[in-house]
C-alpha atoms as one frame of an Amber mdcrd trajectory, in Angstrom:
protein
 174.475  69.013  98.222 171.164  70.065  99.886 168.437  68.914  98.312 164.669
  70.674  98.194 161.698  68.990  98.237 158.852  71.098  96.210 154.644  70.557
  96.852 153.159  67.881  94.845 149.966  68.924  92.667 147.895  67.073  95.414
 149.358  69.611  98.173 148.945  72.558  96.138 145.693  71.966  95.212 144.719
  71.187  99.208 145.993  74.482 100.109 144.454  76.786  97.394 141.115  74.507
  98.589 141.544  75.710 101.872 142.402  79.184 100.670 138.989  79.079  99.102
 137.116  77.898 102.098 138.545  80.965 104.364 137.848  83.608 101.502 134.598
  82.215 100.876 133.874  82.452 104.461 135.057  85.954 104.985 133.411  87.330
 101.839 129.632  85.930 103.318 130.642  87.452 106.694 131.279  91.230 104.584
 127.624  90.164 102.680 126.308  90.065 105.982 127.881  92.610 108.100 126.786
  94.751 104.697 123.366  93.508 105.213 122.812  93.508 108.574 124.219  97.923
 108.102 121.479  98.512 105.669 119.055  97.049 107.748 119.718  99.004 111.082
 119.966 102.216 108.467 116.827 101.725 107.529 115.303 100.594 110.432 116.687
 103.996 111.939 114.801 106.023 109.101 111.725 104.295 109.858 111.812 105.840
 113.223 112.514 109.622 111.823 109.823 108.762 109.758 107.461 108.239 112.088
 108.674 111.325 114.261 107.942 113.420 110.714 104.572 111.497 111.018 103.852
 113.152 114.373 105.473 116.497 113.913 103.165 116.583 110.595 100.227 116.124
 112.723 100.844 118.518 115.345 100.644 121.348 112.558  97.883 119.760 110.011
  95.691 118.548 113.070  95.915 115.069 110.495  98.290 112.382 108.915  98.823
 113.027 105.208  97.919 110.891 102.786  99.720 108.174 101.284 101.559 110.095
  98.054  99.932 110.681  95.016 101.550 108.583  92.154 100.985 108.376  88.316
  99.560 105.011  87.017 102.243 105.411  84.566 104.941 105.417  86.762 106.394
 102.894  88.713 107.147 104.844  91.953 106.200 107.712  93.253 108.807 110.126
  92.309 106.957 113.533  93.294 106.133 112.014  96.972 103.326 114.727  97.575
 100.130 113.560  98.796  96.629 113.498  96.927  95.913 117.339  96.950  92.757
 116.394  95.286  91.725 114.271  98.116  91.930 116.869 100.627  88.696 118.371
 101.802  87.230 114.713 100.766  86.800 112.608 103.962  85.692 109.127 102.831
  88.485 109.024  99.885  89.787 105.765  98.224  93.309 107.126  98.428  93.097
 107.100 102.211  91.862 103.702 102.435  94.555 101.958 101.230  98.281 101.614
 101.166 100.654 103.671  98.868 104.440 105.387  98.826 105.326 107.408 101.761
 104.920 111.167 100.658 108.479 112.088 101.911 108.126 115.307 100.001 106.024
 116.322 102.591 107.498 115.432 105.528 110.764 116.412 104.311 112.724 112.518
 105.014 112.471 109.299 103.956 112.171 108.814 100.041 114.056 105.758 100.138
 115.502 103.013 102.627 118.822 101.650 102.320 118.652  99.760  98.974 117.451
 103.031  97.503 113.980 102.142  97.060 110.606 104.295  98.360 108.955 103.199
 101.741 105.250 102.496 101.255 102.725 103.622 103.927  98.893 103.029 105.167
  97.399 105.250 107.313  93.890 105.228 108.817  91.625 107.027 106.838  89.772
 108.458 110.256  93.137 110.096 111.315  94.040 111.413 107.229  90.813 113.340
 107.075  90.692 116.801 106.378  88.069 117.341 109.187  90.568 116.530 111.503
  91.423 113.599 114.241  88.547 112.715 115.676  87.618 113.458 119.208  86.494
 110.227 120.114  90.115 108.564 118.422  87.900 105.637 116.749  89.651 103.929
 114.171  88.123 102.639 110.707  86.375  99.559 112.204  86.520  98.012 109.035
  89.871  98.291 108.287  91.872  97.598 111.727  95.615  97.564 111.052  97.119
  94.563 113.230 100.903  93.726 112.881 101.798  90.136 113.480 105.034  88.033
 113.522 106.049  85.550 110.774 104.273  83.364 112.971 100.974  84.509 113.334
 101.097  86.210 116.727  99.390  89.448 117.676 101.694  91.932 118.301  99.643
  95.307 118.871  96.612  94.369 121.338  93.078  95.559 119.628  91.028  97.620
 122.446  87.510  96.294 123.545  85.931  97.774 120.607  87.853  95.728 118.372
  89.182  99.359 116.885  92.967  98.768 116.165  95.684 101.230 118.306  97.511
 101.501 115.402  97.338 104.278 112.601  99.674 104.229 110.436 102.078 102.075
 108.872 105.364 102.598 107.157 107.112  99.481 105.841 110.288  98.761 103.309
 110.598  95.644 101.344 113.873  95.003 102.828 116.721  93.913 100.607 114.766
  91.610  97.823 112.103  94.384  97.078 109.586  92.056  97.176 106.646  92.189
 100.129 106.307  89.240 102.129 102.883  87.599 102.298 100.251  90.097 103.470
 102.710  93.196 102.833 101.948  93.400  99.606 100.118  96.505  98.115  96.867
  95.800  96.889  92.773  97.537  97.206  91.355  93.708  99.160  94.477  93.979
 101.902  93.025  93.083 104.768  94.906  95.730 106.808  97.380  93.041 108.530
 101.513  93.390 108.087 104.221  91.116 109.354 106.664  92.220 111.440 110.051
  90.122 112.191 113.638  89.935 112.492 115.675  89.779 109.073 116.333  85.607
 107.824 118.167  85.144 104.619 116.057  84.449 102.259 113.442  83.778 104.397
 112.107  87.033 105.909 113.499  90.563 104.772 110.388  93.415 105.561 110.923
  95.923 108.088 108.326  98.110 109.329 107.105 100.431 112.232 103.826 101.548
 113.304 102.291 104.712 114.905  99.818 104.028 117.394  97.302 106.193 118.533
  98.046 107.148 121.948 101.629 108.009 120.729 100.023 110.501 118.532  97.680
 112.187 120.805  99.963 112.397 123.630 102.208 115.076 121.267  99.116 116.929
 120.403  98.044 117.221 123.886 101.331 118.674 124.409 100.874 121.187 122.068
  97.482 122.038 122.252  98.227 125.549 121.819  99.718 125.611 118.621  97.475
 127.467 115.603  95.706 125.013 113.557
């Protein structure tokens, strides 16, 4: 008579331990493949965004402003820009940082965790007057993006006027700004840019410099204003 020889409770509870191990391993690879597909959707928006940016320009002659939001609410669910503001050159709204007014450019009212992008754009390239001729930036507020280190990446010109213009940035997946990121009337007009860390570093953001600007509107110099 054959005789079977069954798993002790010390063998069982090995295997369901290792069992454990290799779903707990492929469930943080799904996290992160699941991560890593909301980041490069959003990082892809970004860019539309900033082609919007441009193709907004090249009929307003401007950049809107950021969009006008209710002190009551906690985003910006219209995403129009301060009609108010318009036809006032030297506003506070145009100064400073707010929600992207996707309403306006027709894309972008939220990244991939379904929350708004925020955006800063230099008040001398928002006015209603029009880019300037002489494409100065606001001296006293020169957007820089660095790295998580500290490093430079957009090179100021001579004039120490900053080549950048605008700025659209997510909070990434914690929907919190890192550092400097944060939305608030002293920001000294420097973001961090850098790759996504776990729990670390989560922002993602674009610019729109200058030259990438006025290279479309040269291109189109006919259009009607």
């Amino acid at each position: 008579m054959n005789k079977y020889k069954g798993f002790s409770l010390i063998e069982l509870a090995i295997a369901l331990a290792i069992i454990g191990l290799i779903m707990s391993g492929l469930l943080e690879s799904m996290a992160l493949m699941s991560d890593y597909k909301k980041i490069n959707k959003t990082d892809v928006t970004l860019e539309q965004i900033k082609e919007s940016l441009v193709g907004f320009a090249i009929i307003n002659r401007r950049l809107p402003c950021p969009a006008r939001c209710s002190k009551y609410k906690k985003h910006c669910v219209n995403g129009a820009y301060d009609v108010d503001a318009i036809g006032i050159e030297d506003t506070a709204l145009c100064k400073k940082e707010g929600y992207l007014p996707w309403a306006d450019l027709g894309i972008g009212r939220h990244d991939a965790w379904k929350r708004p992008f925020h955006y800063r754009v230099d008040r001398y390239y928002s006015a209603s007057s029009g880019i300037r001729d002489s494409l100065q930036t606001d001296f006293n507020k020169k957007l820089t993006v660095i790295d998580r280190y500290g490093n430079d990446l957009t090179t100021k010109e001579l004039s120490d006027h900053s080549r950048i213009i605008a700025i659209i940035l997510s909070y990434g997946k914690n929907g919190e700004a890192e550092s400097s990121n944060k939305i608030t009337i002293a920001n000294d007009a420097t973001y961090k840019k850098g790759d996504y860390v776990e729990n670390v570093f989560d922002d993602r953001l674009t610019w729109l410099s200058k030259y990438t600007l006025t290279n479309y509107l040269a291109k189109t110099k006919d259009l009607p204003k």
